[in-house]
Steps between C-alpha positions, in 0.01 A plus 500: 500500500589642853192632682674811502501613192268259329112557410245511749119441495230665697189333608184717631238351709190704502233384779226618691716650750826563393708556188854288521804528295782270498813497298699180398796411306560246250633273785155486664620723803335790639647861414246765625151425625231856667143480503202742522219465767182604359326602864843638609554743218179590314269379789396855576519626178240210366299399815654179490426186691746201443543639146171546407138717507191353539117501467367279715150557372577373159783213647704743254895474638709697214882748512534832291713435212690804584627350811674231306637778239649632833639240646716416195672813532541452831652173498735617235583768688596340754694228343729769361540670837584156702744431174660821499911488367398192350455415155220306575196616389718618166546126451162348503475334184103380488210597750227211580238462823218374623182674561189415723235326260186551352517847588423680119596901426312663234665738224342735305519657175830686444678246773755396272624834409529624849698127582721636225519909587687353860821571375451837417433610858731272717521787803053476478387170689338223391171567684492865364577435143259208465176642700327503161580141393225307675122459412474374864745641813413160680648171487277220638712276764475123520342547816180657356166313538274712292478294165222215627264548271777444237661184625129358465494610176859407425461139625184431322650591126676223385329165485571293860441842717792510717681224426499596099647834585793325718536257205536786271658779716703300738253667777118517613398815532649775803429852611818567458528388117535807247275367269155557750720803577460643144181328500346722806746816392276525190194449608504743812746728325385504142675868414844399655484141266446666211764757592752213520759416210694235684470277798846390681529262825700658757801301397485684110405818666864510653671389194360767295563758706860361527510495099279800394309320296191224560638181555295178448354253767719249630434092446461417802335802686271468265341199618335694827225682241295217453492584116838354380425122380722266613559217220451720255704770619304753348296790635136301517231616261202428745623675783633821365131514363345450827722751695511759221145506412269195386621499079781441298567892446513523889774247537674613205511849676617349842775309284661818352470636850710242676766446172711221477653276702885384503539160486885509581572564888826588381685764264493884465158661469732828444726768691382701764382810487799794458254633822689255711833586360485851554364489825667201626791396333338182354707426166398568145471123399367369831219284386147422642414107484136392580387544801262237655287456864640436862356152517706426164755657581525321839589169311793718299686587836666160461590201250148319577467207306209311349365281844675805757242628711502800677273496818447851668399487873380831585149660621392272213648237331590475159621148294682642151653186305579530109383211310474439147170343547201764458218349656277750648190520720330778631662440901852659361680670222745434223696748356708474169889509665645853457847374327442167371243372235295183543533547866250581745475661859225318698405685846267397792425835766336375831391789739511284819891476538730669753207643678310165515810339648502753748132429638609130550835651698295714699316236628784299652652574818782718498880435514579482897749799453322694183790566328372356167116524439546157235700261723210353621304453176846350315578262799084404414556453194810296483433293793166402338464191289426531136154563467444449876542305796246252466694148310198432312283810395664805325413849634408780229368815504481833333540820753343840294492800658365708194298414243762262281510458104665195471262318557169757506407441877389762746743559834453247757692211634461092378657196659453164356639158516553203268701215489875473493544217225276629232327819590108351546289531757480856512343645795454841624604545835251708693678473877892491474517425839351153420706408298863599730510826203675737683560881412895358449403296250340772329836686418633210328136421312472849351852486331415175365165572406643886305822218308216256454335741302750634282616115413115452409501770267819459317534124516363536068832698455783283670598208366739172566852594545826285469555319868768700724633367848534879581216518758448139566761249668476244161468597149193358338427504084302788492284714752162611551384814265580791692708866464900499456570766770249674729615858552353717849459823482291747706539452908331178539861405319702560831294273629673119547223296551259678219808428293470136647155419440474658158788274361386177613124603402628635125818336428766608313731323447858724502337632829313816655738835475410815667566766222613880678531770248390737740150606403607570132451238324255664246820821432719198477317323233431792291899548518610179411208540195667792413878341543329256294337662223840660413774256529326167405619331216292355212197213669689556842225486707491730840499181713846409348648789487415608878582165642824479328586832749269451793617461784346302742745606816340761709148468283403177629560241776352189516277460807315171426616160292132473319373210391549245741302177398300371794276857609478549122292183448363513849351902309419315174272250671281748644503763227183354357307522843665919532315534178190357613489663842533829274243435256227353805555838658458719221147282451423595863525859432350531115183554710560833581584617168788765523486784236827471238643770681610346775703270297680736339573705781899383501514298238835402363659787626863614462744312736586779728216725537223294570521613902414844341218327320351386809506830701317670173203242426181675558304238694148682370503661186224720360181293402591162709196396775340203640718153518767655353538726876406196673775264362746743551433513851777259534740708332421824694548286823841362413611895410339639862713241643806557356778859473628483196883571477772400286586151538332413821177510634333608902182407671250683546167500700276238308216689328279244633498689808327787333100513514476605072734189405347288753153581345653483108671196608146357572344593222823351281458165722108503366538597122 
């Protein structure tokens, strides 16, 4: 059908920070696409920083519900200004989105009729019609830190402490998670929890607003509660106790609360609201399919196959692949796919990406005429040998800036060598300059060491593909397990020799691709889930569909030819000695035993906002003394030396050279 008269689908991408929309038609092209910047427009009205209030005191990080009730209309609004003599918005056939996860909204009694009553006052707005609907006005943000005491609790419930939880709930416990949410919601808040009727994540929050009526959780956002059980894909028993209220009763009560959960990514969950006729021109029969999270929907905003990974080099850096493989462990996440059953998003979030990179930069001399800060760091890196200069010993090292999850090991900086052929003999390397280890070979170590670790952790989830002479100059029977394509995203993707280094550390064997969907890849997904949802036909899954009408021209460009066989043995052979070198330095620091908290701080966080993440963390909460202020010392140091900006980082005077660090430093040095 001709795009101009055909159907069209609207994805909605609600964040921290902004709330997109973006129009498609059945052809995959874009029609109409406005946001909504939460600082920009309601910043004064809500006392809004980067999207969000805060209580430092409590490490409580949380938006007012209302804000999100306002920036719906708004976007809408807008939409049907910037589509004006168009039939555009009169033509969307099905509404879907993404929403920022874990976040939970609490209804209270008499929600659902006042979901329904929407219609009846189209010229009222949503905010003023609905002021009565919540128990709570407050919706906690992923970024909150305030739920400690619960994550102990949370990871100590099912038999195997953490790892029994990520066995059962595809993740170890987080801050962030909406089950020790709920969990601390009750127990500080006793009056508002029994007040509540129903519990929606952000993402079900929008769709039932959008329908009038309380939609269900979705499959796959579901997975960021830690309650949801994994293989049995079921709500679990033990945990809905534990976060409800010790006994059966209690988790019974927490069940009704949260409702049921749609299995089917797809479909109509029902019109939309006549609200959003009236007052926007929305059809009658425009439908509202499930909505899901942005990190699910990321993997929706093209056809990404089973072995595709999707590699986001920003401020952090994020490895998404979808696998059908769950094998979990408390260092990453699995999610249940939002469109497709059986198959599983698996996601590793470091916090030492972009910014980390930048340190190393920093430290090289700059370009003779300036003009580009990186020339000097790629012309390092791809002018240095695989794994160093030195013929027979192989240079690695890990370069942490913050406090990193994956693995648990405080900020500081680790060189080591071992040998070329097999990886043994590891050996620290205390003096660099003893062993020819210049600061240039530093910018090529760090991107091998950040690829190194991403091929250590999802090496269980790749597996041996049919041989290809695509990337290598003679066929050969079959290859090495690795990923099909490697997709860049984020501005690290720019980058040619990241995009270099990453395909001959991980592979893939149709080749590295730099994906550009301009910074909506989360509206785009929840489009095409929508464009899916209606127009599928019986089992068509959303990968076949989409990829029958994606276009790659203009999306992607191929910027590296992946696996190439000689650096991705040379990587193999010492893969064994990166994990050692991890695991010898995360003995050296279990010494100074660092509360839970600090591992948590950014853990798994969504792919683009973990820069905000990092700005937000509350280096000394409420009730933290002793060695937990002295090994943090570190940390503090790294932020007095850095500005932080967007994408880039300055120097500043070392806070060495003040007499409190100096003496803190000393006492650190002596603990």
């Amino acid at each position: 059908m001709a795009t101009s008269d055909g159907p069209l689908y609207l994805g909605l991408d609600l964040s921290t920070q902004q709330l997109k929309a973006i129009v498609v038609a059945s052809d995959l092209s874009v029609v109409a696409q406005v946001k909504v910047d939460f600082d920009k427009d309601f910043g004064a009205k809500y006392g809004l920083t980067k999207g969000v209030l805060t209580n430092e005191a409590e490490g409580e990080v949380y938006a007012p519900v209302a804000l999100f009730l306002e920036a719906i209309d708004l976007v809408l609004a807008r939409l049907k200004t910037a589509t004006a003599n168009t039939s555009v918005v009169s033509r969307i056939r099905a509404i879907s989105g993404s929403c920022q996860q874990h976040g939970s909204v609490y209804w209270a009694a008499g929600a659902a009729k006042q979901l329904a009553g929407l219609a009846d006052r189209p010229d009222t707005a949503l905010a003023e019609q609905l002021t009565e609907a919540f128990s709570r006005p407050w919706a906690p943000n992923w970024q909150d830190q305030s739920t400690q005491a619960e994550c102990d609790e949370f990871d100590g419930r099912l038999p195997g402490g953490a790892h029994g939880l990520a066995s059962a709930t595809g993740s170890a416990a987080h801050h962030r998670f909406t089950g020790p949410q709920i969990m601390r919601i009750r127990r500080h808040w006793p009056d508002v929890y029994a007040a509540t009727t129903r519990i929606s994540l952000v993402s079900s929050f929008v769709a039932s607003v959008l329908m009038g009526a309380l939609a269900p959780l979705d499959v796959s956002d579901v997975c960021g509660m830690d309650l949801w059980d994994m293989q049995n894909q079921a709500w679990s028993q033990p945990l809905l106790e534990l976060a409800g209220g010790g006994t059966k009763a209690d988790g019974e009560g927490l069940r009704s609360r949260l409702g049921d959960v749609r299995i089917d990514g797809g479909g109509s969950m029902g019109a939309v609201s006549s609200y959003f006729v009236q007052r926007y021109g929305l059809p009658a029969d425009c439908q509202i399919a499930p909505f899901t999270g942005d990190n699910p929907a990321t993997i929706l905003a093209l056809p990404l196959r089973p072995l595709d990974a999707i590699v986001s080099l920003g401020t952090s850096t994020t490895f998404l692949m979808v696998t059908p493989h769950y094998k979990p462990d408390p260092s990453y996440h699995f999610f249940n796919h939002p469109t497709t059953p059986g198959q599983y998003m698996f996601m590793l979030c470091y916090k030492n990406g972009g910014l980390a990179r930048e340190k190393v930069r920093d430290a090289l001399p700059p370009a003779k005429d300036d003009s580009d800060v990186w020339a000097t760091f790629n012309k390092a890196v791809l002018d240095t040998p695989v794994l160093g200069s030195d013929p027979d010993r192989a240079h690695l090292g890990l370069y942490f800036y913050l406090n990193e999850i994956v693995p648990n090991i405080p900020a500081g900086t680790w060189r080591y060598s071992c040998g070329r052929a097999d990886g043994g003999d590891l050996l620290p390397v205390s003096d660099p300059k003893d062993v020819g280890w210049s600061p240039v070979q530093d910018a090529r170590v760090i991107v091998e060491s950040q690829a190194l670790s991403m091929r250590l952790r999802s090496q269980a989830l790749v597996h041996d593909v049919p041989g290809s002479s695509m990337a290598t100059t003679t066929a050969v029977p079959k290859l090495p397990a690795q990923p099909r394509r490697i997709y860049l995203v984020g501005g690290g993707s720019l980058n040619p020799a990241i995009a270099r280094v990453l395909g001959e550390v991980l592979g893939g064997t149709e080749g590295v691709y730099r994906l550009d969907v301009g910074g909506n890849a989360c509206a785009l997904g929840g489009a095409y889930k929508a464009l899916w949802a209606m127009e599928r036909a019986e089992n068509e899954t959303f990968d076949d569909l989409i990829g029958r009408r994606w276009k790659p021209e203009g999306a992607i460009e191929k910027v590296g030819p992946g696996y190439l066989a000689e650096p991705f043995a040379q990587y193999g052979d010492v893969l064994k000695a990166f994990e050692k070198m991890e695991q010898e330095i995360l003995q050296q620091h279990a010494k100074v035993s660092t509360p839970k908290h600090a591992t948590r701080l950014y853990n798994g966080v969504s792919t683009r906002e973990l820069s905000a993440q990092c700005m937000l963390t509350n280096t000394f909460q409420a009730g933290f003394r002793g060695l937990w202020i002295i090994h943090n010392l570190r940390r503090l140091r790294t932020l007095a030396n850095s500005s932080w900006t967007e994408g880039d980082s300055r120097r500043r005077a070392t806070a060495d050279e003040t007499p409190v660090f100096s003496l803190l430093l000393h006492l650190a040095a002596s603990a």
